[in-house]
TIMARFI-560303 format. One record per atom (N, C-alpha, C): residue in three letters; x, y, z. Coordinates in steps of 0.05 Angstrom, whole numbers, plus 5000, padded with zeros to 4 digits. Layout:
N
alaXYZ;...
***
This chain:
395
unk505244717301;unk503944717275;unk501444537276;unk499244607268;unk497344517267;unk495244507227;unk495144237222;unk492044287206;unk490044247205;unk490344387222;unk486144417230;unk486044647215;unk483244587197;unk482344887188;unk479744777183;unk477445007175;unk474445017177;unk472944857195;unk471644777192;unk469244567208;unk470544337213;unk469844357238;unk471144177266;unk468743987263;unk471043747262;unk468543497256;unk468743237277;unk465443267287;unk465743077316;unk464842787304;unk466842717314;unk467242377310;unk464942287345;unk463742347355;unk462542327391;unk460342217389;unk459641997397;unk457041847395;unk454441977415;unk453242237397;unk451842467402;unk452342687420;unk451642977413;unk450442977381;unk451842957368;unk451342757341;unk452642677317;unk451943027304;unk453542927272;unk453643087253;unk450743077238;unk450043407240;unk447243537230;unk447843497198;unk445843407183;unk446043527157;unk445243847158;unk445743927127;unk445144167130;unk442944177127;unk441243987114;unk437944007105;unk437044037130;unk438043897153;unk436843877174;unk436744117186;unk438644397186;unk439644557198;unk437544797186;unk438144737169;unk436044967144;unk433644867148;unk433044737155;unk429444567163;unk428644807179;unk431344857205;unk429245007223;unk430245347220;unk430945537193;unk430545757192;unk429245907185;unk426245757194;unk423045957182;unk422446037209;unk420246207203;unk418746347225;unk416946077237;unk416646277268;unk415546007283;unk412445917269;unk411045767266;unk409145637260;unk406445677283;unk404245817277;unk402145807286;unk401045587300;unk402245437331;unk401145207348;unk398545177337;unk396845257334;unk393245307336;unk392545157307;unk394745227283;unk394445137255;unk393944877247;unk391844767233;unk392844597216;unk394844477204;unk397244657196;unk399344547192;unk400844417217;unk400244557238;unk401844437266;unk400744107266;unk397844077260;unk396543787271;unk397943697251;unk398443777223;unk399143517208;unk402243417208;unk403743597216;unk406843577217;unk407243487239;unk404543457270;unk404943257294;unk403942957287;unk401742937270;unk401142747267;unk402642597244;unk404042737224;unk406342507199;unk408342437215;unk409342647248;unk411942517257;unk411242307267;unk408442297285;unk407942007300;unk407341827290;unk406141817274;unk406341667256;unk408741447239;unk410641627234;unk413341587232;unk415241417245;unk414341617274;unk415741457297;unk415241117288;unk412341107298;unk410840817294;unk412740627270;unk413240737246;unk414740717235;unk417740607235;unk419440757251;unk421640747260;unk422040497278;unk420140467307;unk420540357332;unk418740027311;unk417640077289;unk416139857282;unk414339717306;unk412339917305;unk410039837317;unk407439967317;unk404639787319;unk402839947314;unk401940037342;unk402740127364;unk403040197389;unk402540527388;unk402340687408;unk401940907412;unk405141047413;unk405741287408;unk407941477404;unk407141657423;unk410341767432;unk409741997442;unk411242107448;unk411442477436;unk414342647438;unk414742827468;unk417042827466;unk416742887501;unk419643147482;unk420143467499;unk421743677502;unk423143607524;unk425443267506;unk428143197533;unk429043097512;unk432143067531;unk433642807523;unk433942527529;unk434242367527;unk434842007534;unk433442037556;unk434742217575;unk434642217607;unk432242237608;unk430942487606;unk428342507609;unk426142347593;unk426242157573;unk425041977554;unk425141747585;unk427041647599;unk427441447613;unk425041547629;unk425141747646;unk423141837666;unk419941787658;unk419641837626;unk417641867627;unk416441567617;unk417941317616;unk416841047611;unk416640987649;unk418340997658;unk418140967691;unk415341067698;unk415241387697;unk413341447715;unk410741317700;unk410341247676;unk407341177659;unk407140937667;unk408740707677;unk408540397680;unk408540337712;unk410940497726;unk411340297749;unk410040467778;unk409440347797;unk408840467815;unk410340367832;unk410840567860;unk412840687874;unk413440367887;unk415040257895;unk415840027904;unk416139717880;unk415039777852;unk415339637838;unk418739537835;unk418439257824;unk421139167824;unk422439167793;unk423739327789;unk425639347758;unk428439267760;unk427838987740;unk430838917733;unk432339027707;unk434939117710;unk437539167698;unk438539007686;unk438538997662;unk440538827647;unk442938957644;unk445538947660;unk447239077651;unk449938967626;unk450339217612;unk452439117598;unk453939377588;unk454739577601;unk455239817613;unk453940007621;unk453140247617;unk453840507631;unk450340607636;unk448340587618;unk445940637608;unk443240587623;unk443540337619;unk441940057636;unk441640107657;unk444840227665;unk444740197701;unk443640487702;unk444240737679;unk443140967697;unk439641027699;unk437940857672;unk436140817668;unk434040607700;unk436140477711;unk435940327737;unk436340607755;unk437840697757;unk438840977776;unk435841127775;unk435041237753;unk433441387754;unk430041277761;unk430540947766;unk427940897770;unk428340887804;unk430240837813;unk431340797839;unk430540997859;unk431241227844;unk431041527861;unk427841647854;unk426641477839;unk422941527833;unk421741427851;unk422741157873;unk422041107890;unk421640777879;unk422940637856;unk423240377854;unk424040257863;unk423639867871;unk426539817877;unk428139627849;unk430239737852;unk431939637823;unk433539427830;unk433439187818;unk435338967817;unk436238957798;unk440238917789;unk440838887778;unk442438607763;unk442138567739;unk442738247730;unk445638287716;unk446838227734;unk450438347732;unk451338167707;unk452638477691;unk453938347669;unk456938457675;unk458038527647;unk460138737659;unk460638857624;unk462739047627;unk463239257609;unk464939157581;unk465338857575;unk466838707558;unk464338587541;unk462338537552;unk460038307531;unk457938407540;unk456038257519;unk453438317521;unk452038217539;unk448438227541;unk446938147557;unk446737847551;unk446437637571;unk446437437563;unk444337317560;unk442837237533;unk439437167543;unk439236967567;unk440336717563;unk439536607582;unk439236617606;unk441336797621;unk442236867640;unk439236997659;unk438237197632;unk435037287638;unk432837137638;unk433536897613;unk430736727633;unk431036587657;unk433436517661;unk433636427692;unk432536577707;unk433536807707;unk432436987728;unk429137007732;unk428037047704;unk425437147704;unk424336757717;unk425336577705;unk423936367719;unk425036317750;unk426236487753;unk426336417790;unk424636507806;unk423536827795;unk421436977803;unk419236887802;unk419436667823;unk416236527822;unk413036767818;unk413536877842;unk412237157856;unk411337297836;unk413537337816;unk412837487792;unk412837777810;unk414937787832;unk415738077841;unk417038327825;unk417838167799;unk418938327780;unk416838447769;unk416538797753;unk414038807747;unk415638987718;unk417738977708;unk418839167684;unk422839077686;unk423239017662;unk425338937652;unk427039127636;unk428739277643;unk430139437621;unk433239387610;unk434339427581;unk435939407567;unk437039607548;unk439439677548;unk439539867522;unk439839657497;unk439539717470;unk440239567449;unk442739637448;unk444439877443;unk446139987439;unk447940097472;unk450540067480;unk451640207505;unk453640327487;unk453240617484;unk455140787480;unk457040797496;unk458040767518;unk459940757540;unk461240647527;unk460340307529;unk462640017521;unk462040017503;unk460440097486;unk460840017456;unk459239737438;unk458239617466;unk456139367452;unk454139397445;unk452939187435;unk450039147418;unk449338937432;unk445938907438;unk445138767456;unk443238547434;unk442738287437;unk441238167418;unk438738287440;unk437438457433;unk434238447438;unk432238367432;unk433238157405;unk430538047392;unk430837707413;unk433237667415;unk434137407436;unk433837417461;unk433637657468;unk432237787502;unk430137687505;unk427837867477;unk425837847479;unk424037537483;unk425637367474;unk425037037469;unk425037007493;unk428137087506;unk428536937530;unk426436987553;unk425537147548;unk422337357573;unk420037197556;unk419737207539;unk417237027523;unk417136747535;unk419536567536;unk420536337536;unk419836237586;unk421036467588;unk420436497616;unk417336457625;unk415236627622;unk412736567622;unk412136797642;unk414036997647;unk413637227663;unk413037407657;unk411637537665;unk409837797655;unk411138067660;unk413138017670;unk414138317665;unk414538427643;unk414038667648;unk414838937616;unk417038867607;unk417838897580;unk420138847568;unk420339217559;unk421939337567;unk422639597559;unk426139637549;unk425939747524;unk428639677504;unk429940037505;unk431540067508;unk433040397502;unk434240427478;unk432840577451;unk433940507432;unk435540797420;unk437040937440;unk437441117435;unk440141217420;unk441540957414;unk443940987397;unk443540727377;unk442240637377;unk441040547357;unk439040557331;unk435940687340;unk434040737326;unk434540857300;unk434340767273;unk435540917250;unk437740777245;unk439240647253;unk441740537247;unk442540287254;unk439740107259;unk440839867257;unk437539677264;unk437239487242;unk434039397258;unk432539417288;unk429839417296;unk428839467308;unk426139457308;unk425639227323;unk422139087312;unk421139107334;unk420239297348;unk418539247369;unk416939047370;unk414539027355;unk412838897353;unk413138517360;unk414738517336;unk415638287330;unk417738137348;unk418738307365;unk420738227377;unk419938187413;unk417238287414;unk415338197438;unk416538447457;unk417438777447;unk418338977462;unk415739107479;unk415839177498;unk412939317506;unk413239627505;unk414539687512;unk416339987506;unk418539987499;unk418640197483;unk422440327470;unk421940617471;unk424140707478;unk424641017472;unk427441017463;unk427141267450;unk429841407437;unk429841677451;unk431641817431;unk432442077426;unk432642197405;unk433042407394;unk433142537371;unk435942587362;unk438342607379;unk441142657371;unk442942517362;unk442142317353;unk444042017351;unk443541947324;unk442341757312;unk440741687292;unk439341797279;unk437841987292;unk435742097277;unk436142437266;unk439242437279;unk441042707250;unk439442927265;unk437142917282;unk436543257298;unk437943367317;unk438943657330;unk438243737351;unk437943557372;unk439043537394;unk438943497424;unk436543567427;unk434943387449;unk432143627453;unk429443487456;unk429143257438;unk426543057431;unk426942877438;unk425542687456;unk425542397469;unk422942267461;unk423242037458;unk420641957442;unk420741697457;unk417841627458;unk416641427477;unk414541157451;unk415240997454;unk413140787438;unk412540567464;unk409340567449;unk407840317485;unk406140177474;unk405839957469;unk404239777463;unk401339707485;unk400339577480;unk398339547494;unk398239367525;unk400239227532;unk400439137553;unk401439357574;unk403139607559;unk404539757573;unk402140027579;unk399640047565;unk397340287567;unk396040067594;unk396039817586;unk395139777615;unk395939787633;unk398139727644;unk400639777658;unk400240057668;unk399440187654;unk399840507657;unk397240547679;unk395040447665;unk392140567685;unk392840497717;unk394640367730;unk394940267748;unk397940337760;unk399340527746;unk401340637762;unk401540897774;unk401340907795;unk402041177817;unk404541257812;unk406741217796;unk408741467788;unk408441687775;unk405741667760;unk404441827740;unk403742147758;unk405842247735;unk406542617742;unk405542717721;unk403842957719;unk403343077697;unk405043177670;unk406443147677;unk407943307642;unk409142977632;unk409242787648;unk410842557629;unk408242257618;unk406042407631;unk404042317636;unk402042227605;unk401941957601;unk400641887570;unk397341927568;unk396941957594;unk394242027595;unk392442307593;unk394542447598;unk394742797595;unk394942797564;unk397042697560;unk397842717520;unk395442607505;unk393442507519;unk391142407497;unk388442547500;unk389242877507;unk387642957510;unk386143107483;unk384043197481;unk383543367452;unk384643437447;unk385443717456;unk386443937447;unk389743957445;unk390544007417;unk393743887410;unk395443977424;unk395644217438;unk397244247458;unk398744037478;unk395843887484;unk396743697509;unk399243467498;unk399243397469;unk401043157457;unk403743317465;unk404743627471;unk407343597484;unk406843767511;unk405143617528;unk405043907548;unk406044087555;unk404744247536;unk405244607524;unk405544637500;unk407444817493;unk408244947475;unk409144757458;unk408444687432;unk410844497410;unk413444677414;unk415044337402;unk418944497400;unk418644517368;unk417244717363;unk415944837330;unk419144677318;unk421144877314;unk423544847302;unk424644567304;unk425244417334;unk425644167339;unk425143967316;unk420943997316;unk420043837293;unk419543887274;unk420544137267;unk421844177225;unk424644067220;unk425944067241;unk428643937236;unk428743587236;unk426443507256;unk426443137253;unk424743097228;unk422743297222;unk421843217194;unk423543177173;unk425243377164;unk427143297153;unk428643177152;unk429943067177;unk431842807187;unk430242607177;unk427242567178;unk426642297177;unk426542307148;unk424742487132;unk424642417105;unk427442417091;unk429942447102;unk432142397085;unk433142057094;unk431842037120;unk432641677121;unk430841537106;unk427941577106;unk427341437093;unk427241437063;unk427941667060;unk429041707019;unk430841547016;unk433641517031;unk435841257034;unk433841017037;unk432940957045;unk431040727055;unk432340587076;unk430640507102;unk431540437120;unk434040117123;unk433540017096;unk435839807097;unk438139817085;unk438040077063;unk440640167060;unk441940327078;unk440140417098;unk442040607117;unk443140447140;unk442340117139;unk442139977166;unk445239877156;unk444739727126;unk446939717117;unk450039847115;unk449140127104;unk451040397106;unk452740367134;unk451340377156;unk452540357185;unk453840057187;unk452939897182;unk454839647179;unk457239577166;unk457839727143;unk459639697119;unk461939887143;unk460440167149;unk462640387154;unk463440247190;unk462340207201;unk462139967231;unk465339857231;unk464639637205;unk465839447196;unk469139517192;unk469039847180;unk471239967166;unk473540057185;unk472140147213;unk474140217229;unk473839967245;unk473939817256;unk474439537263;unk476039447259;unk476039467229;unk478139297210;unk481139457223;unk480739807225;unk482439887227;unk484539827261;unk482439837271;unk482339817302;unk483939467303;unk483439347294;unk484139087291;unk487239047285;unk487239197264;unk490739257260;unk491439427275;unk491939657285;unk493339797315;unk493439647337;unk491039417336;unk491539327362;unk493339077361;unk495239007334;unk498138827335;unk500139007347;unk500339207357;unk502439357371;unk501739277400;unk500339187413;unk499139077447;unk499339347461;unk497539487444;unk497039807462;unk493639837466;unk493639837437;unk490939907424;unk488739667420;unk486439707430;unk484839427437;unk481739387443;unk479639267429;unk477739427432;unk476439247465;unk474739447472;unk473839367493;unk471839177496;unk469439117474;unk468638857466;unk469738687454;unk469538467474;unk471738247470;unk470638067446;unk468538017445;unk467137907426;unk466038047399;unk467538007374;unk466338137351;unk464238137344;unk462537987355;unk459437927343;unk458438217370;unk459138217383;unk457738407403;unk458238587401;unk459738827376;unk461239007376;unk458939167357;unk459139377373;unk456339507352;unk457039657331;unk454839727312;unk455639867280;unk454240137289;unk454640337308;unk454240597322;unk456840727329;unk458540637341;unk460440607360;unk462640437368;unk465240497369;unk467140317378;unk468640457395;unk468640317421;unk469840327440;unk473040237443;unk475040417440;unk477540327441;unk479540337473;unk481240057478;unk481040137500;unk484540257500;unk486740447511;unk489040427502;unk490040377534;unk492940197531;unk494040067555;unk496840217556;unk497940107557;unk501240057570;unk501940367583;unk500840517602;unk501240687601;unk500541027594;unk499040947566;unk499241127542;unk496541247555;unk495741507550;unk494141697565;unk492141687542;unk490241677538;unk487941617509;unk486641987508;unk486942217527;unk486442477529;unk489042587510;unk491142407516;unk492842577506;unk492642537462;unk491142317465;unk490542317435;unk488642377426;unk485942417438;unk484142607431;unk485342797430;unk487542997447;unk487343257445;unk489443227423;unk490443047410;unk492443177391;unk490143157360;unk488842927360;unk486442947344;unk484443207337;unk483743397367;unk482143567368;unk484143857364;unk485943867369;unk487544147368;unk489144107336;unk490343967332;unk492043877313;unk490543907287;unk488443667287;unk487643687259;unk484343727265;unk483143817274;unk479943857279;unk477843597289;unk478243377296;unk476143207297;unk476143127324;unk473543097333;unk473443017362;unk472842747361;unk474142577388;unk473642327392;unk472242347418;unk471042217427;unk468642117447;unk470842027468;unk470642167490;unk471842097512;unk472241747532;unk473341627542;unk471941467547;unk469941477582;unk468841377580;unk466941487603;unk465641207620;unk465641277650;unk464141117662;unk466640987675;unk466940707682;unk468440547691;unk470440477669;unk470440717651;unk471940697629;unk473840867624;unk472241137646;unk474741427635;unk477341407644;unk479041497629;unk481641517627;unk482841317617;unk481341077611;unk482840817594;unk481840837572;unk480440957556;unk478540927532;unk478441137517;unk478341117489;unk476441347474;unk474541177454;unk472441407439;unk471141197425;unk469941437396;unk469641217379;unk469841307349;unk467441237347;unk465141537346;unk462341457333;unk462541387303;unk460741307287;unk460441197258;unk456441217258;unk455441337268;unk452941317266;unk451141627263;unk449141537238;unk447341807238;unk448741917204;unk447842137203;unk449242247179;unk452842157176;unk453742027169;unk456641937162;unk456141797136;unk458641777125;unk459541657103;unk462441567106;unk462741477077;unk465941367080;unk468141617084;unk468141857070;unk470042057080;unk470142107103;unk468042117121;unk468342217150;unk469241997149;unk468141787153;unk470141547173;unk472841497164;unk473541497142;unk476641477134;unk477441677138;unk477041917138;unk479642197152;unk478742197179;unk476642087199;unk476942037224;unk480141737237;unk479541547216;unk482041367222;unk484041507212;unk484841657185;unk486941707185;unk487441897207;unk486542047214;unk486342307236;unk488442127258;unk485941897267;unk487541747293;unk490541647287;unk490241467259;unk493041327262;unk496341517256;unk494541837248;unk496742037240;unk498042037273;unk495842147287;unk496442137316;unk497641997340;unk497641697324;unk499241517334;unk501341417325;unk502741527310;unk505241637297;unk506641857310;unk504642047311;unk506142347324;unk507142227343;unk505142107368;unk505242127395;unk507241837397;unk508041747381;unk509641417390;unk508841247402;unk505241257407;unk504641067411;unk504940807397;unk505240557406;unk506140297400;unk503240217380;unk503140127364;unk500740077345;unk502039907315;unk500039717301;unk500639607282;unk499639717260;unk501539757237;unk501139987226;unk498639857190;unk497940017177;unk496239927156;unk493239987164;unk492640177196;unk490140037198;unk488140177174;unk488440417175;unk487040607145;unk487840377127;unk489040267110;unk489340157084;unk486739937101;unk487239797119;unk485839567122;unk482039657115;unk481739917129;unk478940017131;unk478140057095;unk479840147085;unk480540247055;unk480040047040;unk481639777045;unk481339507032;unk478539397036;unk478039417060;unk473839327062;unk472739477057;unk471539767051;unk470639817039;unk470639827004;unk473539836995;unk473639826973;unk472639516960;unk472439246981;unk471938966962;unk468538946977;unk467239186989;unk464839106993;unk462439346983;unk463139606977;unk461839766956;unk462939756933;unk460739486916;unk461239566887;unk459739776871;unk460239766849;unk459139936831;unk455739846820;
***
C-alpha cells in the first residue's frame, strides 16, 4: 500500500522545485535573437545578476551548469601551471580544484574535512607562508551541498585581505545565491559564479560568472583562454557574442521570471524565509537524533547551512532504504548522500521556491518512514519543527 498520489515532490538540493510562473515563462514562441526585445531582456538579466552577486563588476551568462560556470572562471584567470588553492570543506571545492587540475593547473589543497567549515585562519597562514606569492587564485564554495556546510566567506575574505597576498579570491555561490547574503563587493570576492537550478527557481542550463576588476586583469594575461568561455569574445558588439551563439531564448524567460518573483519577496525576506524553514528541520533532525541513529553531519550548528541538511544515519541502518520508502511510498525525494558520504547519508534540500508545507510534509514524510522502517529515532521531531515555526512567524 502506498500514498503517493499526483506530483512527486523533490526534497534534492537541485534541481529544486520550479514555480509554475517560472514554467509558464517559457511557453511562447521563440523570440527574434536580432530584436530589441532580445538586447533588453539580456541586458535587465545582467544587470540583475550584478544585483544578486552584489557587485558593480562585469556579468556573464554562459549555456552550462556549475561545472561548466567553474571552467569558465579557470580558463579567463589562470594560466597553464598557475598555482590554485582549495579550501576544502567537502565535495565542490575539491571538484572545482579537479577541474582546474586537468586544465593544466597545479592545485594545492588546504585540508579540511567533511564535519566543519573552512577555517579563516588556517588561510591566512597559508597565504602568509607563500612568501613567492606562487599562489595565483584561491577557491571556496559558500555553500557544500555534499556535507551540508556554510562557509563564512565574508571571514575568508578578511583572512586573504589580512594576509597581504594577492591572490584571486573566487567564491562558488551555487547553492547559495538567492538564499542567503552575498556581498561580493564588500566582502573583497574577485569572482563568484552560480547556477540557475538551486536558488534561482530556473531550469538546469545557465551558469553565471561575476569579475571584478582585479580578475579582467588577471584575465588579459591568462593563456587558458578558449573561445566559447572566453570574457573577451562576450564583449564583443554584436549580441550574439554575450552567449557564444544562439541565446537559451526560453532559459532566459524562465530566470526573468525567477528573478522578478525574488525580488517582489525582497531579497531579505527570502534570506530570512530560508533561515526560519533551515531552522525548522534542524529542530526536527535534532530530536531523531536522541535515538543515537540519526545525526547531522555538521558537527557545529553555526556551520550548518539554511539550503541543505545533511543527515548522517548509523547503527547499521541503510539511509537508500529510507529514501526509497519516502520516494515509492509517499512521493518525495530525498537527496542521496554523495561523495565520501554515499551510503551513510541522505539530505533534505529547504532552498529556492519552498515554504512551510513543503518542508513540514517533507519531515513528516521522513519521520512517518522512520516508524515504518524501525529505525531507532527520538520521536516529536515534526511537532519540534511545528513548535519553531509556529513561535517565530507571527502575524
Amino acid at each position: 500500500m502506498t500514498v503517493r498520489a499526483g506530483r512527486e515532490f523533490l526534497a534534492i538540493p537541485g534541481p529544486t522545485t520550479m514555480p509554475d510562473e517560472v514554467l509558464q515563462a517559457m511557453h511562447r514562441p521563440a523570440l527574434d535573437i536580432y530584436s530589441k526585445e532580445m538586447v533588453e531582456l539580456t541586458d535587465g538579466i545582467m544587470s540583475d545578476l550584478g544585483r544578486l552577486f552584489a557587485t558593480t563588476g562585469k556579468t556573464y551568462i554562459y549555456i552550462a551548469n556549475g561545472h561548466g560556470a567553474w571552467e569558465a572562471v579557470l580558463s579567463n584567470v589562470l594560466s597553464r601551471g598557475d598555482k590554485l588553492l582549495v579550501l576544502e570543506s567537502g565535495r565542490f571545492a575539491i571538484g572545482w580544484g579537479n577541474a582546474a587540475r586537468a586544465m593544466g593547473a597545479e592545485v594545492e589543497v588546504l585540508r579540511g574535512d567533511w564535519r566543519r567549515a573552512v577555517r579563516p585562519a588556517e588561510v591566512e597562514a597559508r597565504l602568509r607562508a607563500d612568501k613567492e606569492h606562487t599562489i595565483k587564485a584561491i577557491v571556496v564554495a559558500q555553500i557544500d551541498t555534499a556535507s551540508g556546510v556554510v562557509n563564512d566567506v565574508e571571514a575568508i575574505g578578511r583572512a586573504v585581505k589580512a594576509s597581504g597576498h594577492p591572490a584571486l579570491y573566487m567564491v562558488d555561490t551555487v547553492a547559495s545565491l538567492g538564499c542567503m547574503p552575498f556581498e561580493m563587493d564588500a566582502w573583497g570576492i574577485d569572482v563568484a559564479m552560480s547556477g540557475s537550478q538551486k536558488g534561482l527557481m530556473t531550469p538546469p542550463g545557465l551558469g553565471f560568472v561575476a569579475a571584478n576588476a582585479r580578475a579582467l586583469q588577471a584575465h588579459k594575461r591568462a593563456n587558458m583562454r578558449t573561445p566559447y568561455w572566453d570574457w573577451s569574445e562576450r564583449e564583443g558588439s554584436e549580441h550574439y557574442r554575450k552567449y557564444g551563439g544562439t541565446a537559451p531564448v526560453h532559459l532566459l524567460f524562465a530566470l526573468r521570471q525567477a528573478m522578478d518573483m525574488l525580488f517582489a519577496e525582497g531579497l531579505t525576506h527570502a534570506f530570512r524565509r530560508h533561515e526560519l524553514l533551515a531552522e525548522a528541520v534542524r529542530r526536527a533532525v535534532a530530536k531523531w537524533s536522541e535515538g543515537q541513529v540519526i545525526g547531522f553531519n555538521i558537527a557545529e550548528p553555526a556551520e550548518r547551512s539554511n539550503t541543505v541538511t545533511t543527515v548522517l544515519v548509523g547503527g547499521g541502518y541503510d539511509p537508500a532504504v529510507l529514501q526509497s520508502y519516502c520516494k515509492e511510498q509517499c512521493g518525495v525525494v530525498l537527496g542521496t548522500g554523495i561523495g565520501d558520504l554515499h551510503g551513510q547519508a541522505f539530505r533534505i534540500a529547504h532552498m529556492g521556491h519552498v515554504n512551510a508545507p513543503m518542508v513540514l510534509g517533507t519531515l513528516g514524510v521522513i519521520e512517518m518512514a522512520l516508524v515504518a522502517l524501525k529505525i531507532p529515532h527520538g520521536r516529536g521531531g515534526l511537532d519540534a519543527a511545528i513548535q519553531w515555526l509556529g513561535e517565530s512567524v507571527t502575524p
